[in-house]
C-alpha positions as a LaTeX table, in Angstrom:
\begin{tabular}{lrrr}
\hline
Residue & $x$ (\AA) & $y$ (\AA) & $z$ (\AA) \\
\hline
Unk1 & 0.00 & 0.00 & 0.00 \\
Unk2 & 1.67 & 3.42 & $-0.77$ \\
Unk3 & 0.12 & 4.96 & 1.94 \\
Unk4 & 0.55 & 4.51 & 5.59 \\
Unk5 & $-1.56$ & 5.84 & 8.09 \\
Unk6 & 0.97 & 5.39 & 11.22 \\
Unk7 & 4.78 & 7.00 & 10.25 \\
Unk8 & 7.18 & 5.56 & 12.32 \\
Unk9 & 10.13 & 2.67 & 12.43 \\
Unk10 & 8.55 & 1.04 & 15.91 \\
Unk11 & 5.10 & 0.25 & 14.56 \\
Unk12 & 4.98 & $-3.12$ & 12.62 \\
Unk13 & 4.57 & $-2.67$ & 9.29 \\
Unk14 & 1.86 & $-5.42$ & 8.66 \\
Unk15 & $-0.59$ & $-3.86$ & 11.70 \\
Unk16 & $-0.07$ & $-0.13$ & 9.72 \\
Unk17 & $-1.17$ & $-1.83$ & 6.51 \\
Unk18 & $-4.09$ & $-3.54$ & 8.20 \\
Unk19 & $-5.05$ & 0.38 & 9.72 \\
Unk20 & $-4.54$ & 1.78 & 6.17 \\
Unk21 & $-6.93$ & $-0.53$ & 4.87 \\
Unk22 & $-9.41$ & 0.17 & 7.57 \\
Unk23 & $-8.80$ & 3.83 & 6.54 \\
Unk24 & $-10.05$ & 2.98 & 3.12 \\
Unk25 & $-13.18$ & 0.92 & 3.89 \\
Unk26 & $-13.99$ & 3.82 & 6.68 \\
Unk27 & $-13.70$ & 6.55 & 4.64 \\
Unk28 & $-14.05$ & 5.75 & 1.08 \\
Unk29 & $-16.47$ & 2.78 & 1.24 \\
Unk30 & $-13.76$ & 0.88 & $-0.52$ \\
Unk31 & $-10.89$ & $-2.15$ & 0.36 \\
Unk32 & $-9.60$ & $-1.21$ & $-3.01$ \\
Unk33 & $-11.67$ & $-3.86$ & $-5.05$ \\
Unk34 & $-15.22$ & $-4.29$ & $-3.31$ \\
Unk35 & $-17.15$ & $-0.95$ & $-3.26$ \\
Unk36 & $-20.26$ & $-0.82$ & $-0.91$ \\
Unk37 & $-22.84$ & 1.59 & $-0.14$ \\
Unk38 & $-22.12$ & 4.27 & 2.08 \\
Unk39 & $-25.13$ & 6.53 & 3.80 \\
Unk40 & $-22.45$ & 9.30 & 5.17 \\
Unk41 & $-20.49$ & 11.98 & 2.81 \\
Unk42 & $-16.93$ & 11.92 & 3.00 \\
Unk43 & $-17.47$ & 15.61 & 4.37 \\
Unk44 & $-19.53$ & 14.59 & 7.01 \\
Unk45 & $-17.05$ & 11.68 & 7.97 \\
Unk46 & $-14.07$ & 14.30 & 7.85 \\
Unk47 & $-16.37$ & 16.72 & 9.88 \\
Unk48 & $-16.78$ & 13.90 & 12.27 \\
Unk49 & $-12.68$ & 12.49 & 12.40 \\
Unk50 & $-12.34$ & 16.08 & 13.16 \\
Unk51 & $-14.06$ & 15.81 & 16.02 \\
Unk52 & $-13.07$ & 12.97 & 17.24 \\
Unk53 & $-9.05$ & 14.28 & 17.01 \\
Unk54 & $-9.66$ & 17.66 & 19.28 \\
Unk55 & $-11.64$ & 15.60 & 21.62 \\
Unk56 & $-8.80$ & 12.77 & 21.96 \\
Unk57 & $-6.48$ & 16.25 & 21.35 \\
Unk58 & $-4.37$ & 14.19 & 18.83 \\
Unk59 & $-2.21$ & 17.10 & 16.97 \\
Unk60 & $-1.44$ & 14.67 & 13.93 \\
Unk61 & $-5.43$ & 13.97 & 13.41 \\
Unk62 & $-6.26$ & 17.32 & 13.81 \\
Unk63 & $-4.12$ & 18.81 & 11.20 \\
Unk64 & $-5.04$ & 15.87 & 8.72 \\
Unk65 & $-8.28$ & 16.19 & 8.75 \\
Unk66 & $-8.37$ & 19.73 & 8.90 \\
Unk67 & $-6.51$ & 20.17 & 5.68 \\
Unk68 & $-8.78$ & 17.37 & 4.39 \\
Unk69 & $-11.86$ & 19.52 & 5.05 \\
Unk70 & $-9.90$ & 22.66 & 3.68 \\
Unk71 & $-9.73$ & 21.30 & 0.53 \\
Unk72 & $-13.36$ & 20.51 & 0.50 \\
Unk73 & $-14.84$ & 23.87 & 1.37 \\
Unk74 & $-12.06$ & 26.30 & 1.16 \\
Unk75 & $-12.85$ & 27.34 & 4.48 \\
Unk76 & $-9.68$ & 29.26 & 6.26 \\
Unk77 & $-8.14$ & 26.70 & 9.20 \\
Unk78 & $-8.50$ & 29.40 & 11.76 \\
Unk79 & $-12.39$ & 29.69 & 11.66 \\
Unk80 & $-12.81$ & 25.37 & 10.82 \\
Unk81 & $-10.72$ & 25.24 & 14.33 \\
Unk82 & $-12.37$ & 27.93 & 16.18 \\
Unk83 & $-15.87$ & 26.48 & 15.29 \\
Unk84 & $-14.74$ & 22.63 & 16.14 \\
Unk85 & $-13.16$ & 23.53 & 19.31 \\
Unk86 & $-16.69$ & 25.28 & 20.67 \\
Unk87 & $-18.68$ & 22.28 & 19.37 \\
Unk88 & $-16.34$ & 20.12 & 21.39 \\
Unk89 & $-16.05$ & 22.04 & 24.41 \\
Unk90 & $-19.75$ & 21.90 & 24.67 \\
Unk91 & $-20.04$ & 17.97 & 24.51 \\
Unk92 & $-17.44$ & 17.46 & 26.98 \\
Unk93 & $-19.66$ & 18.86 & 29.54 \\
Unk94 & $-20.46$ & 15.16 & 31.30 \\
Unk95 & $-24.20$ & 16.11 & 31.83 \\
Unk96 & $-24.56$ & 12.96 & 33.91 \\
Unk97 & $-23.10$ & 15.08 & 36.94 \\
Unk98 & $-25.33$ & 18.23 & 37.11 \\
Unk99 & $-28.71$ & 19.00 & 38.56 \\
Unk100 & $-32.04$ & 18.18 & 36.63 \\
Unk101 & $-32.41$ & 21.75 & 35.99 \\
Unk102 & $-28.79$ & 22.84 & 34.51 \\
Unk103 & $-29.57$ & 19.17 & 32.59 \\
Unk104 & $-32.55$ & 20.50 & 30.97 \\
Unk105 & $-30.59$ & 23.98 & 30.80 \\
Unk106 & $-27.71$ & 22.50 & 28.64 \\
Unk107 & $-30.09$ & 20.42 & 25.91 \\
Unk108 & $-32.32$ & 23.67 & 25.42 \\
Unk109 & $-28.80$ & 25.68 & 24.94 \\
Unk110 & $-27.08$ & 22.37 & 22.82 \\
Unk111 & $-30.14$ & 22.17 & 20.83 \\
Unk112 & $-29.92$ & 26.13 & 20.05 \\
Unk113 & $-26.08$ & 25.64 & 19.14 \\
Unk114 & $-26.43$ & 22.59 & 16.90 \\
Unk115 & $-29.19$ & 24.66 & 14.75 \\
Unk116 & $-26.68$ & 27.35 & 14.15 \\
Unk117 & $-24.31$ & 24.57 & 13.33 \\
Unk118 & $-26.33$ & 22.50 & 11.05 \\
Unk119 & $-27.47$ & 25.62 & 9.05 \\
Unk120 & $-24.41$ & 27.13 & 8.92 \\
Unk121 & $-22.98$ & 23.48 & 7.18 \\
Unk122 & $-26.66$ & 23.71 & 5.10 \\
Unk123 & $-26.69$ & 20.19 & 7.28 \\
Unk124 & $-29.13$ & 19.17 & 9.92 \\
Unk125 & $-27.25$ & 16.14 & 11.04 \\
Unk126 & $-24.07$ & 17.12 & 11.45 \\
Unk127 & $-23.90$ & 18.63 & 14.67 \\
Unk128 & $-25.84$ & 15.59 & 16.47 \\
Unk129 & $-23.48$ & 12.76 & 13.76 \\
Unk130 & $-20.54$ & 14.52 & 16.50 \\
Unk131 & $-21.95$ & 14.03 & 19.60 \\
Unk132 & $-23.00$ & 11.05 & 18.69 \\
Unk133 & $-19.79$ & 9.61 & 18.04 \\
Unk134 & $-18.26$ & 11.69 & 20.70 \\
Unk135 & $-20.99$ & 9.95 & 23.00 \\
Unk136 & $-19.84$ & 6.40 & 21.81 \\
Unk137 & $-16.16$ & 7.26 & 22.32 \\
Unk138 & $-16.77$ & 7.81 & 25.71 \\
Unk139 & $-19.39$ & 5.53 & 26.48 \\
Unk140 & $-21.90$ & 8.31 & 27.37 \\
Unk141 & $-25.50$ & 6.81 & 27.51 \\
Unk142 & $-26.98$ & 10.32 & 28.33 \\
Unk143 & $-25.22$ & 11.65 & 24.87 \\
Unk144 & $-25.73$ & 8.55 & 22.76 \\
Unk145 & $-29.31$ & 8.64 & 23.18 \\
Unk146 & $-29.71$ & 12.29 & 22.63 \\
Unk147 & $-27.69$ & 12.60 & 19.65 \\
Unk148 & $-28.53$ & 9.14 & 18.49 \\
Unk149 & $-32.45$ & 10.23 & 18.50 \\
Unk150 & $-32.07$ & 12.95 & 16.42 \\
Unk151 & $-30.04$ & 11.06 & 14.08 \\
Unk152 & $-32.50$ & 8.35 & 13.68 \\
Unk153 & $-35.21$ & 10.81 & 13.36 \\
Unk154 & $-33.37$ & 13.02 & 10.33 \\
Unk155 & $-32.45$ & 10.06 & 8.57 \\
Unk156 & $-35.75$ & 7.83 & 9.11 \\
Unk157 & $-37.67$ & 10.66 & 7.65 \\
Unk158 & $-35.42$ & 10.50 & 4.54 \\
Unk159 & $-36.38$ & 6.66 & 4.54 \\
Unk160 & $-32.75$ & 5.15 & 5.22 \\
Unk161 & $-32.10$ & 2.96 & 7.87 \\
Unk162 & $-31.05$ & 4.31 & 10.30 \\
Unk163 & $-28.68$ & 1.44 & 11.62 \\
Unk164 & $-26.80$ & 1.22 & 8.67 \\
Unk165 & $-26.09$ & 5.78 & 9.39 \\
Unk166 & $-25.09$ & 4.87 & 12.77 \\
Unk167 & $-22.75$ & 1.84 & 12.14 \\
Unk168 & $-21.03$ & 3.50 & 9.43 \\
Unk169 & $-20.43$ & 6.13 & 12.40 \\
Unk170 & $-19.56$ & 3.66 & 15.08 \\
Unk171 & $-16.72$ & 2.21 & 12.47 \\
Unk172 & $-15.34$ & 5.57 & 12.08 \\
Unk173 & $-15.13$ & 6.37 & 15.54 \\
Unk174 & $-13.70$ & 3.05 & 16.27 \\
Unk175 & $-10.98$ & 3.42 & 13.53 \\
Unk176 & $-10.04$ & 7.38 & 15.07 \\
Unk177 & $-9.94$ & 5.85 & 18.56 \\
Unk178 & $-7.32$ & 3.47 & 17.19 \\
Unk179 & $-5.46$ & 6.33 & 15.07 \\
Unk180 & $-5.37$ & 8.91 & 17.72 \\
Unk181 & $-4.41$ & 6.50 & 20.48 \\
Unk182 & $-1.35$ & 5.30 & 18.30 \\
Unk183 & $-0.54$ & 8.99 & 16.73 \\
Unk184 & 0.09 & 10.40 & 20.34 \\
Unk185 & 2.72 & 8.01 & 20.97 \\
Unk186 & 4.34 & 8.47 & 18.32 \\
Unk187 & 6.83 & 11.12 & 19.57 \\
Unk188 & 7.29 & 9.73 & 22.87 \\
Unk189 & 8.14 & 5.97 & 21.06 \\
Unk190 & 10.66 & 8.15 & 19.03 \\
Unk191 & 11.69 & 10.10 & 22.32 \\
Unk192 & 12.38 & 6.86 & 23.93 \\
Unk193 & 15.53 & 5.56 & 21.26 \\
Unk194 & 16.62 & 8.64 & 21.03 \\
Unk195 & 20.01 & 7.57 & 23.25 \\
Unk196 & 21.77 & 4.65 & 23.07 \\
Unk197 & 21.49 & 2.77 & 26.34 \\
Unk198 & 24.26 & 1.92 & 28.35 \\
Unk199 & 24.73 & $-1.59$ & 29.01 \\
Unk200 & 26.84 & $-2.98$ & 31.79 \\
Unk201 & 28.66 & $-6.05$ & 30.31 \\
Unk202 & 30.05 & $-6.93$ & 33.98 \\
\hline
\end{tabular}
């Protein structure tokens, strides 16, 4: 494969290959020969890895899949990042914690935020597509049911199933859970043969 998705000289070669390929089948709906349906657009997928990286803070995904989304709508880095980062900061709020009335409080004012989000992106599930896989990633019931609602609801009213919209999503967030975990480590693996050790032969 001529492109890796982990660059480094620890990782094994054969496990990289195996991610790349993931990569592909995530993404692109393809393993290079069997093409299958996909229900999410590769925007929406990129919007989503995007995400996923500044939650997991993973510098590497970030700035891939920023320039990814870039390239799609031309829209300058600072403002993609600037918009991400609120949409973020407002799902890590763990809403499992609070009172019933600053619960109630935060879905009125998330509800109000994703609108502005989805029309700004002329897309209605985008915002809730995030915090549902942000919701899955950390095994957030509260989130996965709110997010996951809506999502069934905007794409059962376009008659698709929507099972086969929210396993798509699960795969991708399982694949950036994998990528982000290994991508941190990267310079710390590299940090640690850095120096020779010194070995006592006595």
């Amino acid at each position: 494969m001529s492109s890796r998705v982990f660059k480094d000289k620890i990782f094994p070669k054969h496990i990289s290959d195996l991610m790349t390929l993931m990569h592909m089948m995530v993404f692109d709906g393809t393993d290079g020969e069997e093409q299958w349906e996909t229900f999410l657009t590769l925007e929406e997928k990129e919007c989503v890895a995007l995400g996923l990286a500044q939650y997991y803070q993973c510098e590497h995904c970030i700035e891939h899949h920023t320039k990814a989304l870039n390239r799609m709508r031309k829209v300058p880095e600072e403002t993609l990042s600037r918009n991400m980062n609120s949409l973020v900061l407002f799902l890590r709020t763990d809403v499992s914690r609070v009172y019933e009335s600053e619960r109630q409080r935060w879905i009125q004012a998330w509800n109000e935020f994703a609108l502005k989000v989805a029309l700004n992106r002329s897309d209605r599930a985008m915002p809730h597509l995030i915090g549902l896989a942000i919701g899955m990633a950390r095994d957030d019931a509260f989130l996965i049911d709110l997010c996951g609602r809506e999502v069934r609801v905007i794409y059962e009213e376009q008659n698709i199933d929507s099972r086969l919209v929210i396993g798509e999503l699960e795969a991708l967030m399982i694949f950036m859970k994998a990528a982000a975990s290994k991508n941190r480590l990267v310079p710390k693996m590299e940090h640690l043969f850095e120096e020779s050790l010194a070995v006592d032969t006595h």
